[in-house]
Backbone as CSV, one residue per row, in Angstrom:
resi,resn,N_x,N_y,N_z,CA_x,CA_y,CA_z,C_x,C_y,C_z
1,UNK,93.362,107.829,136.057,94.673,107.430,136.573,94.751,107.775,138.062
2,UNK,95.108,106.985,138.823,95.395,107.063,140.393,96.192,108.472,140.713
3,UNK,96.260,108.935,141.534,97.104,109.675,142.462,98.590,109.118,142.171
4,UNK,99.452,109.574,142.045,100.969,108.966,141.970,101.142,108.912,143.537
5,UNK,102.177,107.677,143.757,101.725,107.385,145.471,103.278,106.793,145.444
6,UNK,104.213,106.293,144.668,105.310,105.563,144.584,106.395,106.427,143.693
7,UNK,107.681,105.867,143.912,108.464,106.677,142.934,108.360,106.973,141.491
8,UNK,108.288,108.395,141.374,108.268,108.956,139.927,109.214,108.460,138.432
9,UNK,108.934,107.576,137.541,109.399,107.150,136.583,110.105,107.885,135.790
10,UNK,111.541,108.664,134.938,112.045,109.215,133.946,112.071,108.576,132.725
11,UNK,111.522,108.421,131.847,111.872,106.943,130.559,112.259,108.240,129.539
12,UNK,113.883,107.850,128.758,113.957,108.022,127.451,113.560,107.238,126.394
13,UNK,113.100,108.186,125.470,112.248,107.537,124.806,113.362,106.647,123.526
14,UNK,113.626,107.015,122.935,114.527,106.010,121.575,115.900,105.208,122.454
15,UNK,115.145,103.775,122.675,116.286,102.477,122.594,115.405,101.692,124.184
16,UNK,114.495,103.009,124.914,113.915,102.562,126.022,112.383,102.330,125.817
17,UNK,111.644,103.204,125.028,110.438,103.146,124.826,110.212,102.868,123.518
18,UNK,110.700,102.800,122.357,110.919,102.446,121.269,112.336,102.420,120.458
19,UNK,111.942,101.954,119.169,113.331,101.986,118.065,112.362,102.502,116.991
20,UNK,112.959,104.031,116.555,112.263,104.671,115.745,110.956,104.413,115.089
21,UNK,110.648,104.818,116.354,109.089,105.266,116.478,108.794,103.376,117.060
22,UNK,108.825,102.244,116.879,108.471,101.381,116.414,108.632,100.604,118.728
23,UNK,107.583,100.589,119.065,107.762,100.292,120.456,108.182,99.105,120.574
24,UNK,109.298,99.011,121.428,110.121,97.738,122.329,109.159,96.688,123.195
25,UNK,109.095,95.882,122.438,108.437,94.765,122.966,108.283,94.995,124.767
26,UNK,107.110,94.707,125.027,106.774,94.901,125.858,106.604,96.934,127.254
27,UNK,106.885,97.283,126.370,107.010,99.091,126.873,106.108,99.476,127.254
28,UNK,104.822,99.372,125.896,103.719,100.166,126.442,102.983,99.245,127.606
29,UNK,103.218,97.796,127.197,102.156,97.292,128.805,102.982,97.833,130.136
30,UNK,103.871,97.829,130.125,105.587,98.127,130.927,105.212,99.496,131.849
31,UNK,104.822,100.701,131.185,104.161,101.757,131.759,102.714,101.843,131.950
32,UNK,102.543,101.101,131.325,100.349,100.988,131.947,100.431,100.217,133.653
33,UNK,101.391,99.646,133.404,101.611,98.766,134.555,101.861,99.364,136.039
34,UNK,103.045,100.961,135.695,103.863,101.050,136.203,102.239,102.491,137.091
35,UNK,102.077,102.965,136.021,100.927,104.429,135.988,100.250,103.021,136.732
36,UNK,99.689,102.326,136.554,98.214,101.726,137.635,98.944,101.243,138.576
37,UNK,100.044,101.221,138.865,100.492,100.860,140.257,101.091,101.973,140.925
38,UNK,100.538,103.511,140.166,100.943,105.172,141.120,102.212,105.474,141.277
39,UNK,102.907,104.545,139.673,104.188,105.660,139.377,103.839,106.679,138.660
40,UNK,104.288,108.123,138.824,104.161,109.129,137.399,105.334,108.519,136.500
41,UNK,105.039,108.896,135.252,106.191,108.204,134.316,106.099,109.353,133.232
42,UNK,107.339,109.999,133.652,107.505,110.951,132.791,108.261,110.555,131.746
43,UNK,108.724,111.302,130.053,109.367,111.397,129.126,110.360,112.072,128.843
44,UNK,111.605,111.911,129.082,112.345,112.755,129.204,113.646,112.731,127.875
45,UNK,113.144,113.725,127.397,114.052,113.534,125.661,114.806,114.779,125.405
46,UNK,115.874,114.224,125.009,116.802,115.481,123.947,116.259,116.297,122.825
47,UNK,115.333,115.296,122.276,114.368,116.016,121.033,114.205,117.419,120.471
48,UNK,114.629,118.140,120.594,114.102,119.398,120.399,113.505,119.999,119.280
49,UNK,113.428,119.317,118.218,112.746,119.563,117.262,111.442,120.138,117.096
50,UNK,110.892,118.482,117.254,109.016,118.195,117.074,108.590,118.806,118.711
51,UNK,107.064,119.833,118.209,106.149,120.593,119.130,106.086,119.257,120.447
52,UNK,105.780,119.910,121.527,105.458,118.786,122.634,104.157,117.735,122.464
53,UNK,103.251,118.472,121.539,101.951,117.974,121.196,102.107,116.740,120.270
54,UNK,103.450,116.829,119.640,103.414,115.629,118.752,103.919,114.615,119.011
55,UNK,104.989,115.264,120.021,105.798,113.876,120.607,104.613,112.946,121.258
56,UNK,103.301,113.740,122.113,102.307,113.042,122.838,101.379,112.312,121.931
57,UNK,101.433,113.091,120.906,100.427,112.528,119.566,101.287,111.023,119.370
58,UNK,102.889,110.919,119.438,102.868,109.689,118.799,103.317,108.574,119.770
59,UNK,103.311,109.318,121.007,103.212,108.255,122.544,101.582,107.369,122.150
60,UNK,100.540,108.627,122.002,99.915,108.053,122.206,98.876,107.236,120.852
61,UNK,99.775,106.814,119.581,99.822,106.092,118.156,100.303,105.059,118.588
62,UNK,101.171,104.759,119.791,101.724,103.176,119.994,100.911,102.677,121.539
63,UNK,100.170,103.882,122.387,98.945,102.806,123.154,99.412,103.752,124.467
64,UNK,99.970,104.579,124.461,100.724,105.405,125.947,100.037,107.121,125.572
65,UNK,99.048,107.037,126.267,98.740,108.255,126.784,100.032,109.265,127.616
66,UNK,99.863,110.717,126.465,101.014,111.133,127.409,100.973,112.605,127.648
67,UNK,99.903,113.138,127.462,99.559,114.627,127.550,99.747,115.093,128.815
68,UNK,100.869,115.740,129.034,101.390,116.345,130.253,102.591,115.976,130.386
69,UNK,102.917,114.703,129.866,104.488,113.858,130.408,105.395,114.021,130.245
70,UNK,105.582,114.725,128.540,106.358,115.131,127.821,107.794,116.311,128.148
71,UNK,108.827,115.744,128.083,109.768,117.045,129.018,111.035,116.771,127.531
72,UNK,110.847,118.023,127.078,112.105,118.331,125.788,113.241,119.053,126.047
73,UNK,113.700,118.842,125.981,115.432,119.536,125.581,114.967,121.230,125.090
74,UNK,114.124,121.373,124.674,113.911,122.993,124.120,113.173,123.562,125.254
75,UNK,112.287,122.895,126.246,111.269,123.281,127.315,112.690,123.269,128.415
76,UNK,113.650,123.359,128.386,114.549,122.662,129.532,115.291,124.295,128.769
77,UNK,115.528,124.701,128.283,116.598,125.938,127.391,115.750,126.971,127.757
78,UNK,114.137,127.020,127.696,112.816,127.854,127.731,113.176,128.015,129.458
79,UNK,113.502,127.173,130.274,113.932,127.539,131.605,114.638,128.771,131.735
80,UNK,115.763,128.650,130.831,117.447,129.961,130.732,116.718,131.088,130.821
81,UNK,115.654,131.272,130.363,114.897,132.584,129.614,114.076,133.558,130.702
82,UNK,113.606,135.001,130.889,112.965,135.655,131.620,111.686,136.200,130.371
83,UNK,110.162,136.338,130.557,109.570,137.069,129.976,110.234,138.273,129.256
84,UNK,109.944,138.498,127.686,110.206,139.158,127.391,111.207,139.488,126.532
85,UNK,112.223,138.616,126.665,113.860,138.778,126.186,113.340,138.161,124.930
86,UNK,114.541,139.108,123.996,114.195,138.441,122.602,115.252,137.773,122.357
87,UNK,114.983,136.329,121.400,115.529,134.827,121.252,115.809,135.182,119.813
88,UNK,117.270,134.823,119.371,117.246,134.380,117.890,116.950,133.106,117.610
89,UNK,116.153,132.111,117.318,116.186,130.899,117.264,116.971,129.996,116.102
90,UNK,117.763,129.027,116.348,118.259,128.424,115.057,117.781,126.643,115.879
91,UNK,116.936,126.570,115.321,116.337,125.647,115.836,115.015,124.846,114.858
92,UNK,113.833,124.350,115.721,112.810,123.942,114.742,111.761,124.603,116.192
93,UNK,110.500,123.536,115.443,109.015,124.446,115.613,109.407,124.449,117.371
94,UNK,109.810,123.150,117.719,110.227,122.767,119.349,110.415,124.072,120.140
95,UNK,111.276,124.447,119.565,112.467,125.383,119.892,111.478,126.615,119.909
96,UNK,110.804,127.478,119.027,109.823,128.179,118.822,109.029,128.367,119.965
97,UNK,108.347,126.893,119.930,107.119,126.746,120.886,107.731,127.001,122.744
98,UNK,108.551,126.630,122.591,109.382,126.100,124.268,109.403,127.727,124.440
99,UNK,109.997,128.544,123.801,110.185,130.131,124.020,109.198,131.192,124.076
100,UNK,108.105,130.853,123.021,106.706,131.255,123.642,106.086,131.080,124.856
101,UNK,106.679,130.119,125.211,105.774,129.277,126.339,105.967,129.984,127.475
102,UNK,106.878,130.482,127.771,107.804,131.402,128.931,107.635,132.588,129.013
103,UNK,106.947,133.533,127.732,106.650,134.822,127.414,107.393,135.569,126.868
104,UNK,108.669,134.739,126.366,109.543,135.381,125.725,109.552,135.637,124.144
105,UNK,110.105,136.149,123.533,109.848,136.929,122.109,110.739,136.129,120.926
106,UNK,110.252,135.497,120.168,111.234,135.075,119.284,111.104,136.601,118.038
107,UNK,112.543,136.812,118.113,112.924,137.722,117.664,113.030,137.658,115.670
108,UNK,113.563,136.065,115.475,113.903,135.760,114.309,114.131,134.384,114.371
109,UNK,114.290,134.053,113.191,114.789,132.653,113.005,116.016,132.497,112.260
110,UNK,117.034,131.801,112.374,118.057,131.940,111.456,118.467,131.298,110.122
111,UNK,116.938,130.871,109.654,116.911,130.342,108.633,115.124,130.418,107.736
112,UNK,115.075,132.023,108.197,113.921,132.156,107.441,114.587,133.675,106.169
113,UNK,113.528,133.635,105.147,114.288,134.190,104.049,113.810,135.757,103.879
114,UNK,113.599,136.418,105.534,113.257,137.883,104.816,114.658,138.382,104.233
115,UNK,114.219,140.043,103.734,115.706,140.524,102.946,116.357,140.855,104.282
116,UNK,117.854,141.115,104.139,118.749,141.501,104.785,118.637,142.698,105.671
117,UNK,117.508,143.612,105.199,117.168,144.721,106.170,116.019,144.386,107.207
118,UNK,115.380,143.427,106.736,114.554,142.830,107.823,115.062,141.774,108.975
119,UNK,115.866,141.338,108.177,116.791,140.231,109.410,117.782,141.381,110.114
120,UNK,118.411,142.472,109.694,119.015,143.276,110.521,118.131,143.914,111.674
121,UNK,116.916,143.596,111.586,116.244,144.658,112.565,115.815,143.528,113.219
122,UNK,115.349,142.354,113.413,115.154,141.463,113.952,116.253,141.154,114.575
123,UNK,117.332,141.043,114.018,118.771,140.367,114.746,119.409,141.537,115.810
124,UNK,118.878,142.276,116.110,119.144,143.582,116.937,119.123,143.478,118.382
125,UNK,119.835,143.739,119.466,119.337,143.618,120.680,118.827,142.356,121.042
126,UNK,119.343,140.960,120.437,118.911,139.598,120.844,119.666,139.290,122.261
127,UNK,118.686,138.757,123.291,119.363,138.642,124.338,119.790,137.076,124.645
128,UNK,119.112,136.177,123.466,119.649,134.839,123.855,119.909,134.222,122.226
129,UNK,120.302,133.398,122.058,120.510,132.494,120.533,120.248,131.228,121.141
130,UNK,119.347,130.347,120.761,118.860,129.148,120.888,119.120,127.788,119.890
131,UNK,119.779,127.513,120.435,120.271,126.575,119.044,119.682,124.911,119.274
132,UNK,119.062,124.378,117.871,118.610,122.867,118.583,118.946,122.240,117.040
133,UNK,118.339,120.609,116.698,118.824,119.997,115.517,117.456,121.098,114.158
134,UNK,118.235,120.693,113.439,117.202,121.707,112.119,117.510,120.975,110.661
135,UNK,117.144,120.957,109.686,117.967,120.733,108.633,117.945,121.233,107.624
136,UNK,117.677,123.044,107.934,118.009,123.798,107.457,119.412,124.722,107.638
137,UNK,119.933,124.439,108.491,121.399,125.444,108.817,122.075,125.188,107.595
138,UNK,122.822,126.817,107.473,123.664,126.716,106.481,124.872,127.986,107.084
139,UNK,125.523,128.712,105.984,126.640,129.233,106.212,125.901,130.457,106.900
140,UNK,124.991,131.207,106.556,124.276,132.548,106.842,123.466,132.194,108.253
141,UNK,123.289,131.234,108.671,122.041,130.810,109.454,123.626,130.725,110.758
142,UNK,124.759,130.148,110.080,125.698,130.321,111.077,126.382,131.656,111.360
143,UNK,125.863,133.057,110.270,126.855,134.286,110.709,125.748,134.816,111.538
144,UNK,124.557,134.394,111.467,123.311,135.414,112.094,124.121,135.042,113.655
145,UNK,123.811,133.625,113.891,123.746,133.101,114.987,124.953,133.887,115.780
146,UNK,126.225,133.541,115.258,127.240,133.761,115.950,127.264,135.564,116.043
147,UNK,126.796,136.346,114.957,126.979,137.660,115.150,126.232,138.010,116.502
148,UNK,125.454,137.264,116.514,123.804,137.867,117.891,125.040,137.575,119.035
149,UNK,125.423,136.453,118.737,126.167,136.159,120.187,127.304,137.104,120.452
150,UNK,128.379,137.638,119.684,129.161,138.917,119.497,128.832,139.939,120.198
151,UNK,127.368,139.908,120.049,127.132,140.990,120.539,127.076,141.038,122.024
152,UNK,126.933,140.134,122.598,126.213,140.026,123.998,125.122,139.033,124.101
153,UNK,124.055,138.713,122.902,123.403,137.170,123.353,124.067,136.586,124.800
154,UNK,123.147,135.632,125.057,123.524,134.749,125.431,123.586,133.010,124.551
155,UNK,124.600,132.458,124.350,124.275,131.200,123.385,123.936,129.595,123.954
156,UNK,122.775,129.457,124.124,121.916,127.801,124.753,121.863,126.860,123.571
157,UNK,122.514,126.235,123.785,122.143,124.552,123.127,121.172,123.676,123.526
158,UNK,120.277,123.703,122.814,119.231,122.692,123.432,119.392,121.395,123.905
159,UNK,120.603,120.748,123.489,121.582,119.886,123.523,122.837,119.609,123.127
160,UNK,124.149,118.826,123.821,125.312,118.725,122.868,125.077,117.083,122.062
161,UNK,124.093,116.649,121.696,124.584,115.713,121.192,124.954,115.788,119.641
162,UNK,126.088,114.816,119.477,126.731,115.404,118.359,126.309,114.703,116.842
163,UNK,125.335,113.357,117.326,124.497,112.856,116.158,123.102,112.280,116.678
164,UNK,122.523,111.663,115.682,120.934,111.693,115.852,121.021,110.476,115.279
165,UNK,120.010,109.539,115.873,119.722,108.323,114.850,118.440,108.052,114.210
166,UNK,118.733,107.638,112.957,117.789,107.290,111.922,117.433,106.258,111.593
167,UNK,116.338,105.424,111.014,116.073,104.833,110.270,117.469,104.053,109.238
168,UNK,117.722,104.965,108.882,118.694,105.032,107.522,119.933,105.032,107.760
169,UNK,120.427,105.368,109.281,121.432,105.645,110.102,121.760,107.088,110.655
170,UNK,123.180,106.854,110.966,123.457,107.966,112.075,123.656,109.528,111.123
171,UNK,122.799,110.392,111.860,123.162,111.704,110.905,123.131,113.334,112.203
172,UNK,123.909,113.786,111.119,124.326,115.298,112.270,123.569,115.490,113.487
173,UNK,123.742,115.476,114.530,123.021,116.108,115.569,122.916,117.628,115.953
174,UNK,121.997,117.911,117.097,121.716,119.455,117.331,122.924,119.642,117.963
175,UNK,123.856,119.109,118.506,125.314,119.523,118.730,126.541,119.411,117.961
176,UNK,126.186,119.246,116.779,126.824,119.428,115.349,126.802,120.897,114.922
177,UNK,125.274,121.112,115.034,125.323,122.413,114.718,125.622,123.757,115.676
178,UNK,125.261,123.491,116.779,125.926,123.898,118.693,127.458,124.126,118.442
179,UNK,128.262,123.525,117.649,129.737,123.426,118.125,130.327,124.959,116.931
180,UNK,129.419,124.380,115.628,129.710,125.363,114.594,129.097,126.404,115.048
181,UNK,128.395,126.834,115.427,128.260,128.303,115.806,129.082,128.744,117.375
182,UNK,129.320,127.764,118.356,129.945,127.985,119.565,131.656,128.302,118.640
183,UNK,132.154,127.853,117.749,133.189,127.736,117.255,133.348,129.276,116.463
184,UNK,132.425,130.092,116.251,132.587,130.726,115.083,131.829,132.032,116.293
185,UNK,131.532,132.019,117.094,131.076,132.808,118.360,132.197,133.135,119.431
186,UNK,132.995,132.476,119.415,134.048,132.492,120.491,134.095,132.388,122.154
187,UNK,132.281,131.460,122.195,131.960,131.226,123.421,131.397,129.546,123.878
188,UNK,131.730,129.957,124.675,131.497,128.308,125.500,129.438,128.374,125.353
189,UNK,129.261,127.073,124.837,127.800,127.113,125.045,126.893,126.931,126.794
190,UNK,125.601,127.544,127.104,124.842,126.664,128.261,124.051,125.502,127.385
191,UNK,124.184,124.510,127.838,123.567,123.781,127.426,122.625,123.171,128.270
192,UNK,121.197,123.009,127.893,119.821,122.479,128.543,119.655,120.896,128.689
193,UNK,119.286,120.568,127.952,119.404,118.806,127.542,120.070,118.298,128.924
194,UNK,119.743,116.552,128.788,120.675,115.775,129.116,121.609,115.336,128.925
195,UNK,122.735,115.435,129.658,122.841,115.505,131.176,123.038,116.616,132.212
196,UNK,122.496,117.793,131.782,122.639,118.881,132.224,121.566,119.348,133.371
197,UNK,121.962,121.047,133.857,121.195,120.759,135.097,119.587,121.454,134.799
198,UNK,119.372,122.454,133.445,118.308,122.903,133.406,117.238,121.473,133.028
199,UNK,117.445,120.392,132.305,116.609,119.483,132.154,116.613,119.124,133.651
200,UNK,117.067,119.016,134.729,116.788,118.628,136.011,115.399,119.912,137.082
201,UNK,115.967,121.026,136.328,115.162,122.427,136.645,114.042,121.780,136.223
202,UNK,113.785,121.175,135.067,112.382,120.640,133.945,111.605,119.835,134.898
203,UNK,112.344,118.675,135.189,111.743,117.765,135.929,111.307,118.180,137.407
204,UNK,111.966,118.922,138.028,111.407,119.418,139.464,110.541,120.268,139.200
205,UNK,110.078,121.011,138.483,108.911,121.990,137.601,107.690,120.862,137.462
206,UNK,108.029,119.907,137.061,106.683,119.015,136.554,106.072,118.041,137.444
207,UNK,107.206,118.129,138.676,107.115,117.197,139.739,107.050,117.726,141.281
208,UNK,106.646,119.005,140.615,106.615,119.996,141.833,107.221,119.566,143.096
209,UNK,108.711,119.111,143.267,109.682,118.796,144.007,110.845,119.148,143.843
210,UNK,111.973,119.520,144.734,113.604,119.696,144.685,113.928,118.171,144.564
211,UNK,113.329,117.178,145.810,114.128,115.902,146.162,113.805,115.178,145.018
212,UNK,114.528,115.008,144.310,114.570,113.877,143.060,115.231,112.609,143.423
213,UNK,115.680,112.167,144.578,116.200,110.983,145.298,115.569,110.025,145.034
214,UNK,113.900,109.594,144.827,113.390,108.615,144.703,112.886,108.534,143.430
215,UNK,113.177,109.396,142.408,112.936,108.673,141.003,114.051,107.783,140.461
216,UNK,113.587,107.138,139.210,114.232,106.365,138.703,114.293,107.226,137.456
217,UNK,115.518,107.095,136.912,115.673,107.741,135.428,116.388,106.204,134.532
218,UNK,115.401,106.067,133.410,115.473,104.807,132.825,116.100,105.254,131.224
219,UNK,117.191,104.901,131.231,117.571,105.573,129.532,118.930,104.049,129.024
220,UNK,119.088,104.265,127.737,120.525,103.159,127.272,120.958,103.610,126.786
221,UNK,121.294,105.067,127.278,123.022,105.615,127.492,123.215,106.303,128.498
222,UNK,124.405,105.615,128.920,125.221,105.816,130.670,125.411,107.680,130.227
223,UNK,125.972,107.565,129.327,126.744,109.010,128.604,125.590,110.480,128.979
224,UNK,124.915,110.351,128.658,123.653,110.785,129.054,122.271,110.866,130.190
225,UNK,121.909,109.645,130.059,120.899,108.998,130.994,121.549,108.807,132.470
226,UNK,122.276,108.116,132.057,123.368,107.927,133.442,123.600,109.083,134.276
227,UNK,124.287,109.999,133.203,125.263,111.242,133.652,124.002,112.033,134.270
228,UNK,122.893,112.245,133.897,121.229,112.771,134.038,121.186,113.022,135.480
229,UNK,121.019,110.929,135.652,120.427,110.542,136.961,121.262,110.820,138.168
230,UNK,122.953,111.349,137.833,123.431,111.604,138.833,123.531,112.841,139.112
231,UNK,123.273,113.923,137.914,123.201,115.306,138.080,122.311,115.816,138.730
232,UNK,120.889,115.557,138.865,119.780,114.944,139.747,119.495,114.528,141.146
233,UNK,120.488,113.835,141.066,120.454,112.763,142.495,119.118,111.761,142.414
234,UNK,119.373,111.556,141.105,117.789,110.282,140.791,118.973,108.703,140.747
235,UNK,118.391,107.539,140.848,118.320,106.198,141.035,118.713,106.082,138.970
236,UNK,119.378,104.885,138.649,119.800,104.817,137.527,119.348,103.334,137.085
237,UNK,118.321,103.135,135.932,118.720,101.968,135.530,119.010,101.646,134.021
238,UNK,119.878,101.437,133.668,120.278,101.298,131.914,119.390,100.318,131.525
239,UNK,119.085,100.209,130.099,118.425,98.916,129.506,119.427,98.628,128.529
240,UNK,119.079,97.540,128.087,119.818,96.450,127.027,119.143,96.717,125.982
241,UNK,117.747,97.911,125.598,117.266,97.617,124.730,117.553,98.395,123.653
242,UNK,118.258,99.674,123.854,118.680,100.186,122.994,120.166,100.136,122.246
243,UNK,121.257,100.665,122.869,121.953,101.131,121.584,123.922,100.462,122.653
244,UNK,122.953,99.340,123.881,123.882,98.968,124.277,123.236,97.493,124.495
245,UNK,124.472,96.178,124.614,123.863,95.175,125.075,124.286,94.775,126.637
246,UNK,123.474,93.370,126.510,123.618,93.244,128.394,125.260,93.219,129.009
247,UNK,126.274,92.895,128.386,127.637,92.358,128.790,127.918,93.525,128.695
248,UNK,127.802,94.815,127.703,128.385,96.207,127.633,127.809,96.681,129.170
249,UNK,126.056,96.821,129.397,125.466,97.119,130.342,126.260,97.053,131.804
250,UNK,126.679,95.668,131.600,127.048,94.761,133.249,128.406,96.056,133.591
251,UNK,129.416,95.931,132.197,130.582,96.326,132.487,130.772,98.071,132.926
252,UNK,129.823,99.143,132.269,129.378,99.965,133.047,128.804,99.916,134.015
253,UNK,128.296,98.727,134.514,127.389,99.028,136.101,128.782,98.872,136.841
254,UNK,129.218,98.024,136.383,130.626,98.190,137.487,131.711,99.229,137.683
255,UNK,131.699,99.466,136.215,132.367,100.898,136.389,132.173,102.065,137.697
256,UNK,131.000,102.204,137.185,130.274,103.573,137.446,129.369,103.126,138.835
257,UNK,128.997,101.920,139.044,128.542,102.001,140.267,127.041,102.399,140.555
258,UNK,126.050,102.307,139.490,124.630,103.198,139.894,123.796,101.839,139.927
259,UNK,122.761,102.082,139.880,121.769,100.600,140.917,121.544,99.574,139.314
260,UNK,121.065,99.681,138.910,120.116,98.181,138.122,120.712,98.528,136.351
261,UNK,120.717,97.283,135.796,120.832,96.927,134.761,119.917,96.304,134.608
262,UNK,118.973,96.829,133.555,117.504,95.575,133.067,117.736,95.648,131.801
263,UNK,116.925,94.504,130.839,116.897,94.208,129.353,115.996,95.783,129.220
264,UNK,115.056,95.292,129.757,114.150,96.798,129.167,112.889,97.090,129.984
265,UNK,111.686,98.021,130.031,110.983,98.191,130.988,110.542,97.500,131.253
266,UNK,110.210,95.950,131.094,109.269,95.130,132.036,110.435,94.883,133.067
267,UNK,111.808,94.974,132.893,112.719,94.412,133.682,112.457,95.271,135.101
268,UNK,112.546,96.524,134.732,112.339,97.754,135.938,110.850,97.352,136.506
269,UNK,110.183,97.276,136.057,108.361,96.831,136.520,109.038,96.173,137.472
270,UNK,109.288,94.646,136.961,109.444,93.669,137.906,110.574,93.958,138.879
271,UNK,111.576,94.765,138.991,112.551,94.988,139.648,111.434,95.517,140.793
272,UNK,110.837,96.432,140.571,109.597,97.171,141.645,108.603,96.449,142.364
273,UNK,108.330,95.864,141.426,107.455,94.602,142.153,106.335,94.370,141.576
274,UNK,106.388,94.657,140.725,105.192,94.669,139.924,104.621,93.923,138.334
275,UNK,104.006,93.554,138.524,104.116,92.251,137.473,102.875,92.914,136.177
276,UNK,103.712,92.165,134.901,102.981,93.099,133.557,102.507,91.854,133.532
């Protein structure tokens, strides 16, 4: 792969790079295109679940090499953190891995089944509570959480979004479960994710730059993606391909005022100049 020599690419992945799991006509030629003409094209997801290795494992099951590209909502929370501090996690493996990664200590999980004297000594002196989507939370997984925070924790949401989409349809999000423990904690959450500013910390980390002025952040939701690219100071273009269409698209560009409306990534290619 070339030297990156042109503006740095942001793509969310579900509605821009695929529809569960299943790639958007024309995407993967869309970024082969974009990488051989010396854009970096990073991934930039709420996800916090699945390890970073898998999200790349299944970039690269639909033809997109992506080992390195990968930027999660749990690696963006793993920012909040100093070596050392111990994490209650209520989260998944994501969440786990992102907190290792930093040198910090996962202390416990809030939904693993030692006895009650072992989770008391684990739940001790937690200096952060990490919260992401799981589908294990339950009533206990919500007193751990909120007690750590009582104490002094600090409480990170890996994201607020408040549902997730499926296959099968729309179901609880990691800010479903964020609100019930922020609710039962008596504190306002930090939250990492997009549209927030530690996922912006993420991206200047991977892009070894402050000036984010000349990327493009490519997502199809303004709510998010949008809100991202201006928290940032990155370039905005919505697609039509996900979870909005072109006449919804048009009527937020006018709203809100940020540069391009395309169907989907070949639209941005060719907006650049560059032909798939």
């Amino acid at each position: 792969m070339p030297e990156p020599r042109l503006a740095p690419i942001l793509c969310d992945l579900d509605g821009v790079v695929w529809l569960s799991h299943e790639p958007i006509a024309g995407s993967v030629e869309a970024i082969a295109a974009l990488r051989s003409a010396g854009h970096r094209v990073l991934f930039v997801t709420n996800n916090s679940y699945a390890k970073v290795a898998q999200q790349e494992e299944t970039l690269n099951s639909i033809g997109i090499p992506a080992v390195g590209d990968v930027l999660t909502s749990s690696g963006a929370a793993a920012t909040l953190l100093k070596p050392g501090q111990r994490v209650l996690v209520a989260g998944g493996p994501g969440v786990v891995e992102a907190v290792e990664s930093v040198g910090a200590i996962v202390a416990g999980r809030t939904d693993d089944d030692s006895s009650p004297e072992a989770q008391a000594e684990s739940d001790s002196e937690i200096d952060a509570v990490i919260v992401g989507f799981h589908r294990t939370f339950d009533f206990e997984s919500m007193r751990r959480a909120s007690a750590a925070v009582r104490a002094g924790a600090t409480l990170i949401g890996t994201n607020d979004d408040a549902t997730y989409p499926t296959s099968s349809g729309v179901i609880p999000g990691g800010g479903s479960i964020l609100a019930a423990i922020a609710t039962a904690s008596g504190v306002a959450p930090i939250i990492a994710g997009k549209p927030f500013a530690p996922m912006g910390e993420l991206v200047r980390r991977a892009l070894n730059t402050r000036d984010l002025s000349s990327c493009w952040m490519v997502g199809d939701r303004y709510s998010t993606d949008g809100a991202f690219a201006k928290t940032i100071g990155a370039k905005f273009a919505l697609a039509s391909s996900g979870v909005i269409d072109r006449a919804g698209a048009n009527m937020l560009q006018s709203e809100h005022k940020f540069e391009l409306v395309v169907e989907d990534l070949v639209g941005l290619a060719k907006h650049l100049g560059i032909t798939i």
